[in-house]
C-alpha positions as CSV (number, residue, x, y, z in Angstrom):
1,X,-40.2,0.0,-30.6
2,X,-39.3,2.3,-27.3
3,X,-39.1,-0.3,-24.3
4,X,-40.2,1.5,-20.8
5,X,-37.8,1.6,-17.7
6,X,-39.9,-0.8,-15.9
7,X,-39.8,-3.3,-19.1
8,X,-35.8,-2.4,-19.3
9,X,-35.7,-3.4,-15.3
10,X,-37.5,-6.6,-16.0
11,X,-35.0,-7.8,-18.8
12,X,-32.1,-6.6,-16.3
13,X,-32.8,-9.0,-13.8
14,X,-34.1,-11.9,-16.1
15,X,-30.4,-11.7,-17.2
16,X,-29.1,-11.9,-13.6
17,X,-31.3,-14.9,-13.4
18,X,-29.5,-16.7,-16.0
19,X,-26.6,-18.6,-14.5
20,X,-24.3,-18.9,-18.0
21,X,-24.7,-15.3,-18.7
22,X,-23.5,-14.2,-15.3
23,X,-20.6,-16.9,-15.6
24,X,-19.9,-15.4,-18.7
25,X,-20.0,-11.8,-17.0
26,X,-17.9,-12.3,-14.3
27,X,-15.3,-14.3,-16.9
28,X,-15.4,-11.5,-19.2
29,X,-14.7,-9.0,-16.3
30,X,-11.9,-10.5,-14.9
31,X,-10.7,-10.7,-18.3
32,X,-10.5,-7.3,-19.2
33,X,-9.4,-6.7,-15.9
34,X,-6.3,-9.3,-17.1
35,X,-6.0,-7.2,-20.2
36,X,-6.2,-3.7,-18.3
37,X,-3.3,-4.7,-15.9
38,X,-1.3,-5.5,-19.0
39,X,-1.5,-2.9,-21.3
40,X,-0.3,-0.5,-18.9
41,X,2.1,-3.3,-16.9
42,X,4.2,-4.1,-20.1
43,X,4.9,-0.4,-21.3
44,X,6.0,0.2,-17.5
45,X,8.1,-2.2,-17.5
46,X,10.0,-1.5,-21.3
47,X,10.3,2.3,-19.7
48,X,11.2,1.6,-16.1
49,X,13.1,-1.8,-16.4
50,X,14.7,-1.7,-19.6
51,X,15.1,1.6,-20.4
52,X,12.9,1.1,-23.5
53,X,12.9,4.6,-26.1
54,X,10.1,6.1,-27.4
55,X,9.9,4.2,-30.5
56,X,10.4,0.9,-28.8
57,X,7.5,1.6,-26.5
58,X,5.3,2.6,-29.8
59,X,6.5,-0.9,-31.6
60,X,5.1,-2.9,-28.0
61,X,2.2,-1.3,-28.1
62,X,1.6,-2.2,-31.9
63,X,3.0,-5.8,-31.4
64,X,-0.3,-6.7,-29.4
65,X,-2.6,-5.5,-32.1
66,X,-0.5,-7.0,-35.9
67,X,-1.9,-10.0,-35.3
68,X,-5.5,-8.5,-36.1
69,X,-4.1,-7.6,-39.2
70,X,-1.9,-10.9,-39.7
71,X,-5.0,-13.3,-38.9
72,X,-8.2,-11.3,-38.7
73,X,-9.5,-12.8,-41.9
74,X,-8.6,-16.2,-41.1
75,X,-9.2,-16.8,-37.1
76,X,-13.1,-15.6,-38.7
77,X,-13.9,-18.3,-41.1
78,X,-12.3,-20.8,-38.2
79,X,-14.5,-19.6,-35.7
80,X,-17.1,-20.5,-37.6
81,X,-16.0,-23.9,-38.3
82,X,-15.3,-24.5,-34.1
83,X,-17.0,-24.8,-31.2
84,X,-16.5,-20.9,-29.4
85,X,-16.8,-21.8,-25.8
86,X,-13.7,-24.7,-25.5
87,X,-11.6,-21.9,-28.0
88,X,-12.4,-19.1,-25.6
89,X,-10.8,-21.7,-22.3
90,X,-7.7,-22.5,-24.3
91,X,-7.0,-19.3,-25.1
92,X,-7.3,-17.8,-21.7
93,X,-5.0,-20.5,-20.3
94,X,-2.5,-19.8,-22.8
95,X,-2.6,-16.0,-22.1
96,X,-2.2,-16.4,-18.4
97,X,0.6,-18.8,-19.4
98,X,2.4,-15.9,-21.3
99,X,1.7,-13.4,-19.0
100,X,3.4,-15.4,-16.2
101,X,6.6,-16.6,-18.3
102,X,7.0,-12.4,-17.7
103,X,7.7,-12.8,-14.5
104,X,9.9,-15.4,-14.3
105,X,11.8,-14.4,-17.6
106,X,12.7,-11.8,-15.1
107,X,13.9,-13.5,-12.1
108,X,15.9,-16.0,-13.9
109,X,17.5,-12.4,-16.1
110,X,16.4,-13.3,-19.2
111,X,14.0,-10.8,-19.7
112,X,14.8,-8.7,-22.8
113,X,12.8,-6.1,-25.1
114,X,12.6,-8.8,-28.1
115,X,11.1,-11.3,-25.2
116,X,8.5,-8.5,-24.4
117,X,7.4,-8.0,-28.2
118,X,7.2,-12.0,-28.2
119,X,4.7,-11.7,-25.6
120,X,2.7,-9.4,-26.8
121,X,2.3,-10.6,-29.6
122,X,1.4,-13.9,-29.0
123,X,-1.1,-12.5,-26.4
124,X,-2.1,-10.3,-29.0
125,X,-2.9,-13.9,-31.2
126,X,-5.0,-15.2,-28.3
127,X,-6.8,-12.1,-28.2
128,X,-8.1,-11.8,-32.0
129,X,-9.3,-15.9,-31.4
130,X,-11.4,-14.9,-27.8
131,X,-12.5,-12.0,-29.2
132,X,-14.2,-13.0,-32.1
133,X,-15.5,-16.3,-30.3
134,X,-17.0,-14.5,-27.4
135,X,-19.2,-12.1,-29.6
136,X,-20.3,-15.2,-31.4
137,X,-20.9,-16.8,-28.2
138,X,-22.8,-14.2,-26.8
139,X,-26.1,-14.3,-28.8
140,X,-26.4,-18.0,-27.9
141,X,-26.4,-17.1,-24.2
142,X,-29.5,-14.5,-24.3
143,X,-32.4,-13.9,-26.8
144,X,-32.0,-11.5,-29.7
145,X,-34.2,-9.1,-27.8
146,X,-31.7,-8.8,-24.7
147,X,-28.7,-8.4,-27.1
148,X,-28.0,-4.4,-26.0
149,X,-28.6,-4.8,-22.4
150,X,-26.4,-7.7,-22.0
151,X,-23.8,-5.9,-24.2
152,X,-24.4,-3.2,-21.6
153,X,-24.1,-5.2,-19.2
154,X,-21.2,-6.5,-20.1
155,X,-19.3,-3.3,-21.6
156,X,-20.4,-1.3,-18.1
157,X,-18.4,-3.7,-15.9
158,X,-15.4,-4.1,-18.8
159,X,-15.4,-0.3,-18.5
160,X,-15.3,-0.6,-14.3
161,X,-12.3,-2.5,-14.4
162,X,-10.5,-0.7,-17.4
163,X,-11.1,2.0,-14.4
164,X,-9.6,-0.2,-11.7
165,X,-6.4,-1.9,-14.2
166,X,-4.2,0.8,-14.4
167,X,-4.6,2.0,-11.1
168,X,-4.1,-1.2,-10.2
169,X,-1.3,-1.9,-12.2
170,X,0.3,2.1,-10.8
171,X,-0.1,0.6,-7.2
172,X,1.6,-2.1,-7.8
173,X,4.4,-1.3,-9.8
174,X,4.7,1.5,-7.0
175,X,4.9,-1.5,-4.2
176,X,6.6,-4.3,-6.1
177,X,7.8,-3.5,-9.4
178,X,5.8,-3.8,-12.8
179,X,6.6,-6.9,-13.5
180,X,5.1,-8.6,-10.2
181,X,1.7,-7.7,-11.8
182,X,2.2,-9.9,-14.3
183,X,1.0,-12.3,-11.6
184,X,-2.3,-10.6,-11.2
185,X,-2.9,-10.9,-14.9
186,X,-2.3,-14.4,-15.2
187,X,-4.8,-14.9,-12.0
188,X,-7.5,-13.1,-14.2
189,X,-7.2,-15.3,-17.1
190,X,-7.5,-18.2,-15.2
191,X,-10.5,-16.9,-13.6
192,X,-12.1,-16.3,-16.3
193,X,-11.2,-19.5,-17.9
194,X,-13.1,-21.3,-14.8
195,X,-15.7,-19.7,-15.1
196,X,-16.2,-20.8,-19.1
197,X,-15.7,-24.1,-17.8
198,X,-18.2,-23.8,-15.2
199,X,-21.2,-22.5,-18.1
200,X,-23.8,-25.3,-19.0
201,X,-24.7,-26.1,-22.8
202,X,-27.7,-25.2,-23.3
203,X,-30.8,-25.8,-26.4
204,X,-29.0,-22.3,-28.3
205,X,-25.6,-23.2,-27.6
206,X,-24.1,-22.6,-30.8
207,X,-22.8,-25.6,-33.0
208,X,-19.6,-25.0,-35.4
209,X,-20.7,-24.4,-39.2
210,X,-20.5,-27.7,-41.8
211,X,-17.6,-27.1,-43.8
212,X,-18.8,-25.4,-46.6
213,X,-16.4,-24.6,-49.2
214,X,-12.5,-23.7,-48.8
215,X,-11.3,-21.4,-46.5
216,X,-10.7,-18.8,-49.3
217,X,-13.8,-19.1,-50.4
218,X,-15.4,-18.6,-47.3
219,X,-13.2,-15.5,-45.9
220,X,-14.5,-13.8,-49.8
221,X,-18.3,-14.4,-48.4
222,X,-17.5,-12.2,-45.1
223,X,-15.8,-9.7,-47.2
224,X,-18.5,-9.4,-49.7
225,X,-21.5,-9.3,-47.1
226,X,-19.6,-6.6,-45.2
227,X,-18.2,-4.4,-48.8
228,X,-21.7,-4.2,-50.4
229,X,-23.7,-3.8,-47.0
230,X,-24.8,0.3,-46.8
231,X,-24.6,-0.1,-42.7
232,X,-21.9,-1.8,-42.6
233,X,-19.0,-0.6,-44.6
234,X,-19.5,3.3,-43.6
235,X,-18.7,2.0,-40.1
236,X,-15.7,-0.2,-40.5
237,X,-14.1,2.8,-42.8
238,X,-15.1,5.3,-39.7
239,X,-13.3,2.7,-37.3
240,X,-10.2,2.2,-39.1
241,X,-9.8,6.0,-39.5
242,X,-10.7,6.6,-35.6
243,X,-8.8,3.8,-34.7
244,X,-5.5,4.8,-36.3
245,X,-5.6,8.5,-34.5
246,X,-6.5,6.3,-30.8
247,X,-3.7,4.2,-31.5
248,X,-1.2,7.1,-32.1
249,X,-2.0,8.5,-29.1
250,X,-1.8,5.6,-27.0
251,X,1.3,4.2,-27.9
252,X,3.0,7.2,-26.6
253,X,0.7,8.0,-23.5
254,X,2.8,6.3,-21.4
255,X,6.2,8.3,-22.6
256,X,3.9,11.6,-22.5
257,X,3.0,11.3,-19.3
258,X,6.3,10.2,-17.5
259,X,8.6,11.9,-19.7
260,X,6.8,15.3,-20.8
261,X,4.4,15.9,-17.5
262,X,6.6,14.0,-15.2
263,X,4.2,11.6,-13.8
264,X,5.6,8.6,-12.0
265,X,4.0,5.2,-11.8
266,X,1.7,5.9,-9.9
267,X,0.0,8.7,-11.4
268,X,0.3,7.2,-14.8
269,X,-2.0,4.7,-13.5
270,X,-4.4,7.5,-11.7
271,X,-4.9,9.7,-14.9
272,X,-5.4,6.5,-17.2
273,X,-7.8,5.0,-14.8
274,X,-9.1,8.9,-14.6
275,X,-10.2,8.8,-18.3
276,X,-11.1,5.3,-18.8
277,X,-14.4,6.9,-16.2
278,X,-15.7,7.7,-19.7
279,X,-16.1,4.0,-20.2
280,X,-18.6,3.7,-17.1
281,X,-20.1,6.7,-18.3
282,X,-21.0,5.7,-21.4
283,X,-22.3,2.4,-20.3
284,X,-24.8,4.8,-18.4
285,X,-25.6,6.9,-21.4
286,X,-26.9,4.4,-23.7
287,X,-30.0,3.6,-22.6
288,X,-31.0,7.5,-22.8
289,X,-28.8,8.0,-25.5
290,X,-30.8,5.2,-28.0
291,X,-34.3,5.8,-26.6
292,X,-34.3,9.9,-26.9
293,X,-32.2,9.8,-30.3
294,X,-32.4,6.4,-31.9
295,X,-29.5,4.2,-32.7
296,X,-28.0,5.4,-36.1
297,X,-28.9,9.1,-34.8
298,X,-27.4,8.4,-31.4
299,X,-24.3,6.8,-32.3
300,X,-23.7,9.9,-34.9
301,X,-24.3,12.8,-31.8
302,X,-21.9,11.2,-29.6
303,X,-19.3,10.0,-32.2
304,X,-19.3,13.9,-33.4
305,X,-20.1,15.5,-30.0
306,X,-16.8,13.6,-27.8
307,X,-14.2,14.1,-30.5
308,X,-13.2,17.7,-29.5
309,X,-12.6,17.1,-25.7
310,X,-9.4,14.8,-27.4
311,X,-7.7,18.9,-27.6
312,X,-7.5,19.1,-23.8
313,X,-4.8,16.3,-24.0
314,X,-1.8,18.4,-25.7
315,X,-3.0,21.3,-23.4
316,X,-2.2,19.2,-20.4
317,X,1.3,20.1,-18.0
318,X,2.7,19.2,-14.6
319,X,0.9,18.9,-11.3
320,X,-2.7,19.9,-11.9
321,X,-2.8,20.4,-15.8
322,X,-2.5,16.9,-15.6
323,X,-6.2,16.9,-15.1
324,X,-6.9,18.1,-18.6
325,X,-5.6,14.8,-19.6
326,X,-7.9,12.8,-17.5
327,X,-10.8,14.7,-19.1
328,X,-9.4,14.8,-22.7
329,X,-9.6,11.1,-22.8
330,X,-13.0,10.6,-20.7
331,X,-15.6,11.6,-23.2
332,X,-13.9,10.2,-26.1
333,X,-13.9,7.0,-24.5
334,X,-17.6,7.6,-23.1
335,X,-18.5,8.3,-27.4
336,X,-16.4,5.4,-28.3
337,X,-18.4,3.6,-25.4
338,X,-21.7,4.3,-26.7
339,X,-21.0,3.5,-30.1
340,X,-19.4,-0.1,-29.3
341,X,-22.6,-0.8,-27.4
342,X,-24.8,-0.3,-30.0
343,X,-22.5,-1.5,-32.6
344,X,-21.9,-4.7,-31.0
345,X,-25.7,-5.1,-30.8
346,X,-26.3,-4.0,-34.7
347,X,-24.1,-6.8,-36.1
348,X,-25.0,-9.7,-33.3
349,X,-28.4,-9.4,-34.8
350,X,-28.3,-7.9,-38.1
351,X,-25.9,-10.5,-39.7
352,X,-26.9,-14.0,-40.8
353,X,-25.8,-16.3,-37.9
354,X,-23.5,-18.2,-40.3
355,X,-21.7,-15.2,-41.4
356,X,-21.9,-13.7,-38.1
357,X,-17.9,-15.2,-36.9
358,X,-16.4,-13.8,-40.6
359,X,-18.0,-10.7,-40.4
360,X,-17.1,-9.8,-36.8
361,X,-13.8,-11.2,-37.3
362,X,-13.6,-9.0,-41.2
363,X,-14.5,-5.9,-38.8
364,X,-11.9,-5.7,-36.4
365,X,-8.9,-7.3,-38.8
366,X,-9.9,-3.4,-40.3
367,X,-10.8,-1.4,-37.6
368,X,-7.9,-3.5,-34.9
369,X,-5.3,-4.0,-38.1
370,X,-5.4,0.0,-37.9
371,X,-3.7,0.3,-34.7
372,X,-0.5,-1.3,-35.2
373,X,-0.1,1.5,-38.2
374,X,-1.5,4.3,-36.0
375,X,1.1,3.0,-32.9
376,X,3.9,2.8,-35.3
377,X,2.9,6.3,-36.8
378,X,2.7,7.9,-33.4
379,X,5.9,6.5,-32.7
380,X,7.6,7.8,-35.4
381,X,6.0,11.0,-35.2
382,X,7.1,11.4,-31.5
383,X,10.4,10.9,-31.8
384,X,10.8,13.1,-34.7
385,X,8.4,15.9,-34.0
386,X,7.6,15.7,-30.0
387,X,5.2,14.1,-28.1
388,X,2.9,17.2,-27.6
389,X,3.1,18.1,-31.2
390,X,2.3,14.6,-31.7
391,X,-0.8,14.3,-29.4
392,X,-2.2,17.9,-30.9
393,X,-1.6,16.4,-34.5
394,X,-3.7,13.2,-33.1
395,X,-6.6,15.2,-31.5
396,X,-7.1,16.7,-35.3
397,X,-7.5,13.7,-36.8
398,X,-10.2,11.9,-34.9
399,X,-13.0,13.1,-36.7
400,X,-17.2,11.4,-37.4
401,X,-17.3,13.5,-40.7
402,X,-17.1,9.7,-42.7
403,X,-20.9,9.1,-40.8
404,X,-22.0,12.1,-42.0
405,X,-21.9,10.9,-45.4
406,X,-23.5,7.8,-45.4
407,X,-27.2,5.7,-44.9
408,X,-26.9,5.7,-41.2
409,X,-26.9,9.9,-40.8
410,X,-30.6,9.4,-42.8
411,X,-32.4,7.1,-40.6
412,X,-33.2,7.3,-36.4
413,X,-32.8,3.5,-36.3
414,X,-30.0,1.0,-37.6
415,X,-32.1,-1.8,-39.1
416,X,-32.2,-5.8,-37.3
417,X,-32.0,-7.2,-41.0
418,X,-29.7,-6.6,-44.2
419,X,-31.9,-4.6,-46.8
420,X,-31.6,-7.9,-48.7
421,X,-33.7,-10.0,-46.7
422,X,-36.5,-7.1,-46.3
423,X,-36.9,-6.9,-50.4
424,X,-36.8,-3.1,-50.1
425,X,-33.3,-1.0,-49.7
426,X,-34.9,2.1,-48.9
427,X,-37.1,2.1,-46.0
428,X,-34.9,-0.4,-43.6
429,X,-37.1,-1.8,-40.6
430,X,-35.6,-0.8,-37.1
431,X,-34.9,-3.2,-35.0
432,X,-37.4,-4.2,-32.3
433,X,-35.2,-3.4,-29.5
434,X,-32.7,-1.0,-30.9
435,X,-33.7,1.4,-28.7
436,X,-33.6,-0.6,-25.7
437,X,-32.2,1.5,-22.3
438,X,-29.4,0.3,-20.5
């Protein structure tokens, strides 16, 4: 069912009525905005205080996501079993603990590469727990029917500040040093676990799942729901391919762009924040986007319409070609954007609430586990190859063909319920607000 601007307005500012899900906004924000400082803070400071090589930097940037692929399966069927809104304030207080012990590893000269991977990592483990607790969380916040504009809501303003971090985080290391904005990031962290703190239970606030078997048992349910699932499993095999070429490339954007374009801190944080515009756009886009196109049509177009700007970013160079960079990674990320949006959506209300934790959790341990791989890939491959080789070998391989062959590329509209529970597996009902502008 279409939804008209006017009812989309109305839902808009019923959400900004609701004092937990604007708690949980602003938390969530400042969170990224946490995360943001440090994904570009940490590499900054393995290149510019410890001299880090290329490889090194390519093994810190994978260090954050192994734990997706250590625990993924696990941290699912626990969330299920706990209550998500005291797990999501623990661990922001133990990330802004981490993030802090940075900065005073530092001034006391203990700071070491090995103390850096320890960090990430760990932050990295705190990260697969919030993660899959918040989207849990989030459907007990808002009704069903206000999933996609809270999610982009939510995603918008995550994409504002993934805009702000590493310009942000360029400014500062400029000013102070990189590892002062280690500070910052703890700050956010504890904002945001405030703000958790501050949210009220309320009649849908979720309760943790009986214990219902063993723990093997119950990670085998997520994985069968999502293996046999049509929807599903096409998309987590899409994301772990995508994923592996994003992560390639990102663990060596740092080195690329201070060591092949000669950008300094500063700039590095510019042209990051530059492209991660495709975010904001994309937030924008999905309200036309799903209404003109549909969701399963929609999220093909833009999946298979972004992936060719990714060329522009081996054809960047010095001074002004650095530009080509910016753009190279803006409408990829405004695809990837779109597609997380309604992805996020499809799966808060599509899966049974029950399996909802293992299933999200099941999803990213593939599509997140693929990072670490594609970081220590693009590692390896720019040391031994080049970076720009490595970043034009990178651009090839992010590629939507995998949708093109599967149930969603046949329908307009993902459905709001697993074939299963409709009795009929070929005429899927779409969703009553799938289509739902932003």
């Amino acid at each position: 069912m279409n939804q008209n601007p006017e009812d989309t307005r109305w839902r808009r500012r019923r959400l900004f009525r609701n004092r937990n899900f604007l708690l949980l906004w602003v938390g969530e924000s400042t969170s990224a905005l946490g995360n943001s400082l440090a994904t570009l803070a940490l590499p900054l400071i393995a290149v510019f205080a410890l001299d880090a090589s290329t490889f090194e930097v390519s093994l810190l940037a994978a260090s954050v996501w192994v734990p997706w692929l250590i625990m993924g399966l696990p941290v699912g069927a626990w969330v299920d079993r706990l209550p998500t809104r005291p797990l999501m304030i623990v661990c922001d207080v133990v990330a802004a603990t981490l993030f802090v012990s940075v900065s005073v590893a530092w001034w006391l000269d203990l700071l070491s590469f090995g103390y850096l991977m320890t960090v990430g990592t760990l932050a990295g483990t705190t990260s697969v727990f919030f993660s899959t607790a918040f989207h849990v969380y989030l459907p007990t916040v808002i009704s069903p029917k206000d999933l996609i504009q809270g999610n982009a809501i939510l995603q918008g303003s995550e994409s504002v500040v993934q805009v702000a971090g590493p310009g942000i985080a360029g400014l500062i290391a400029r000013a102070f040093g990189a590892v002062t904005g280690m500070l910052v990031t703890t700050v956010t962290f504890l904002v945001s676990a405030l703000c958790l703190l501050l949210v009220r239970a309320t009649p849908v606030d979720r309760e943790p799942e009986p214990d219902q078997g063993g723990l093997r048992q119950q990670i085998a349910e997520g994985l069968r729901f999502l293996a046999r699932d049509e929807y599903l499993r096409p998309l987590v095999l899409y994301g772990a391919c995508a994923n592996l070429a994003l992560a390639g490339y990102e663990a060596i954007q740092v080195v690329y762009l201070v060591r092949t374009l000669g950008a300094d801190s500063l700039q590095v944080g510019l042209l990051v924040s530059a492209g991660s515009l495709g975010g904001v756009l994309g937030a924008l886009a999905v309200g036309p986007v799903t209404r003109h196109l549909g969701t399963a049509r929609g999220l093909l177009v833009v999946k298979l319409a972004a992936a060719p700007f990714g060329l522009l970013i081996p054809l960047a160079g010095p001074q002004w070609w650095m530009l080509l960079f910016a753009v190279g990674t803006m409408m990829p990320i405004a695809g990837t954007i779109v597609a997380n949006i309604i992805l996020n959506s499809f799966r808060q209300t599509y899966c049974p609430p029950r399996l909802l934790g293992r299933v999200v959790a099941s999803t990213m341990m593939v599509n997140l586990g693929a990072l670490p791989v594609g970081a220590l890939i693009g590692g390896l491959l720019g040391t031994w190859v080049g970076l720009r080789t490595t970043m034009w070998m990178v651009a090839f391989l992010f590629t939507g063909l995998i949708l093109l062959f599967s149930r969603i590329a046949q329908v307009r509209d993902l459905p709001d319920h697993p074939a299963e529970e409709l009795g009929d597996r070929s005429s899927p009902e779409p969703a009553a607000d799938a289509v739902e502008p932003a």
